[in-house]
C-alpha positions as CSV (number, residue, x, y, z in Angstrom):
1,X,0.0,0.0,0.0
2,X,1.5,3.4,-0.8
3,X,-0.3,6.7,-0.1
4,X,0.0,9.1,-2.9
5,X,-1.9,12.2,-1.3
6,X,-3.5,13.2,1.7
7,X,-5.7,16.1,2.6
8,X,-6.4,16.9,5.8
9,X,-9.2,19.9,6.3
10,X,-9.8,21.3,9.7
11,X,-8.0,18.9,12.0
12,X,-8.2,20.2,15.3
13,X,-4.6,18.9,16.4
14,X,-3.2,21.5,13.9
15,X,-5.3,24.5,15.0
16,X,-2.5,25.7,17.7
17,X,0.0,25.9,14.3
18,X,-2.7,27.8,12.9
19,X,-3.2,24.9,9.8
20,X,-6.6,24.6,8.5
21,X,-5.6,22.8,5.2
22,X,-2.6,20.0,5.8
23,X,-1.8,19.0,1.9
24,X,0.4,16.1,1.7
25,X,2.2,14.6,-1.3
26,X,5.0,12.0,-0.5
27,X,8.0,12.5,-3.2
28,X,10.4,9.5,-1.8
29,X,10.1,5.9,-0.2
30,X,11.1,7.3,3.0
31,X,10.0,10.5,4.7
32,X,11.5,12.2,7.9
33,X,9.1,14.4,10.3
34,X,10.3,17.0,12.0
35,X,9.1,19.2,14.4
36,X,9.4,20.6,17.9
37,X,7.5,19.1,20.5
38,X,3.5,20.0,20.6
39,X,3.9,20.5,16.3
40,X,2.0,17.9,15.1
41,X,4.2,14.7,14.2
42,X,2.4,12.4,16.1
43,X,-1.1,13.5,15.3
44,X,-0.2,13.1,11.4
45,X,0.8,9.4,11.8
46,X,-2.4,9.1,13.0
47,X,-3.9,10.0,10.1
48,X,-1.6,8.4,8.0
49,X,-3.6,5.4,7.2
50,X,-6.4,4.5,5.2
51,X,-8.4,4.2,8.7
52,X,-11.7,6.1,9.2
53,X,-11.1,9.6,11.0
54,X,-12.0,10.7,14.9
55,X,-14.5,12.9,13.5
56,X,-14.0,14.7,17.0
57,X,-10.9,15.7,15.9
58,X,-12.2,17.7,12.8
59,X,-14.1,20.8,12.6
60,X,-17.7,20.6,10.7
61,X,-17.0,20.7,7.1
62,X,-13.6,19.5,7.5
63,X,-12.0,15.7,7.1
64,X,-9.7,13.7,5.4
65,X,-8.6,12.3,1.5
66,X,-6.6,9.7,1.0
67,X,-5.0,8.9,-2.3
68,X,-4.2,5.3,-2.3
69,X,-2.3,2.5,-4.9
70,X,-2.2,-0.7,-4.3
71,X,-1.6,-4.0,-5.8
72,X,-2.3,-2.2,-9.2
73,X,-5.3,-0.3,-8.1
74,X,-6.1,3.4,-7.6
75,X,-8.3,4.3,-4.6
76,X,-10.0,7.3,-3.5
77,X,-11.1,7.1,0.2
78,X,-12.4,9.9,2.3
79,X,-13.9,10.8,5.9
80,X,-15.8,14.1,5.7
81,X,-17.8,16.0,8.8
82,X,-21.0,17.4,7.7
83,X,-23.6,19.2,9.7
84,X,-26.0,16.6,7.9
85,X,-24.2,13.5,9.5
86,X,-20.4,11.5,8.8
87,X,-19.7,10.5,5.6
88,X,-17.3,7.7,4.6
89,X,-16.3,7.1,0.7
90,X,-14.2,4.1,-0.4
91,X,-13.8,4.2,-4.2
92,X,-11.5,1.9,-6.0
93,X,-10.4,2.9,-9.8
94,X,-13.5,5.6,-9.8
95,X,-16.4,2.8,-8.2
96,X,-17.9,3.5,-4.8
97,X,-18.1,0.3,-3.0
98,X,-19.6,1.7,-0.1
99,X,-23.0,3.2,-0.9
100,X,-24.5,4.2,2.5
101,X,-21.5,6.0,3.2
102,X,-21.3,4.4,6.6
103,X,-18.1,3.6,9.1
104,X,-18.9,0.3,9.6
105,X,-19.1,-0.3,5.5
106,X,-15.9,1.7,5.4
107,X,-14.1,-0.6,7.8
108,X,-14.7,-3.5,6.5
109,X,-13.6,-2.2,3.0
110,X,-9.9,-1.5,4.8
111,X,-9.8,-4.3,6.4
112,X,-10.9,-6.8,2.8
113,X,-8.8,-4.4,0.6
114,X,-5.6,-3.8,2.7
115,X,-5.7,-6.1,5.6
116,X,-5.3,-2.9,7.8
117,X,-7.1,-2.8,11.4
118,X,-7.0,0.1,14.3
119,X,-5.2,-2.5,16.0
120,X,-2.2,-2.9,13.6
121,X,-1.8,0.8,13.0
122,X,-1.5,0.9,16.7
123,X,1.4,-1.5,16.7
124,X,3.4,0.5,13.5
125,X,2.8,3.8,15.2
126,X,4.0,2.5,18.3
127,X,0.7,3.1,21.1
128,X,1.1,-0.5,21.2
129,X,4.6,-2.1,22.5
130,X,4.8,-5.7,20.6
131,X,7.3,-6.8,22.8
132,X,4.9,-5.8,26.1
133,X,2.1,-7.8,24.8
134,X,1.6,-11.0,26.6
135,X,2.1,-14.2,24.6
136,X,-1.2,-14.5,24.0
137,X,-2.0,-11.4,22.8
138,X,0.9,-11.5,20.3
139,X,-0.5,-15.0,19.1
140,X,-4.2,-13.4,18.6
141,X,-2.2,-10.5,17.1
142,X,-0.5,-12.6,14.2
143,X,-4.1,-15.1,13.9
144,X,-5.4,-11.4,13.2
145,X,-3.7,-10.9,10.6
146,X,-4.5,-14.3,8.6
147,X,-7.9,-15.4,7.3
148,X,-6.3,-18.9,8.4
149,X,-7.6,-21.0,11.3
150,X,-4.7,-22.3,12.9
151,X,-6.5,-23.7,15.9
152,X,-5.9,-27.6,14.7
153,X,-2.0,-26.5,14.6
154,X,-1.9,-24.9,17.7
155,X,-3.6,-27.7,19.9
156,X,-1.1,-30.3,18.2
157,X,2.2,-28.2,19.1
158,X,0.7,-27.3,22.6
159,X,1.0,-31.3,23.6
């Protein structure tokens, strides 16, 4: 998965830097953030993800684009605040797949197209320390991440 673009529109965690529009474009492989502390580097990796938005963290009218290609495919996703209610696109090469425009569709979409979940993000962005997870959470952690069921395995090695 790489991110192409990312618009973020009245984020509250940039309002003390006085940023209303955050437009993002990613030149190289690897990108360095810098910043003094209180400036804003953490709350970007938060919303560096193709994860549905806080939508307490944005201002009415405000949200966020994401540009995304992966495994030969263009997608447009997008979590906008409206007076009228939330709104949560997921478009792959210019088809919505999630007409009601809810979270919960929107989700699942991640989770089917990218095999991305809240919890993983939290483990790459580092709220979650791998290594301080008990051994059963890291074993749930990895079964997360397959659409495998390894339960036959895991009874036979546990003998």
């Amino acid at each position: 998965m790489k991110i192409d673009h990312i618009v973020l529109t009245g984020y509250r965690r940039f309002r003390l830097r006085q940023i209303h529009k955050f437009d993002y474009h990613p030149a190289k492989k690897t990108q360095v953030i810098l910043g003094s502390n209180g400036s804003g580097k953490s709350s970007l990796m938060e919303e560096l993800s193709p994860l549905p938005i806080n939508t307490k963290d944005y201002e009415i009218g405000g949200g966020k684009e994401v540009w995304v290609r992966h495994q030969g495919k263009q997608y447009y996703l997008s979590c906008l605040v409206t007076e009228e209610g939330n709104r949560f696109h997921f478009e792959v090469d210019g088809v919505n797949l999630n007409q009601g425009y809810n979270i919960t569709g929107y989700r699942t979409l991640v989770k089917e197209h990218f095999n991305y979940t809240k919890e993983i993000h939290q483990v790459l962005t580092g709220k979650i320390s791998f290594h301080a997870m008990s051994v059963n959470d890291r074993r749930n952690w990895f079964l997360s991440l397959s659409d495998v069921n390894y339960e036959y395995a895991i009874k036979y090695f546990k003998r």
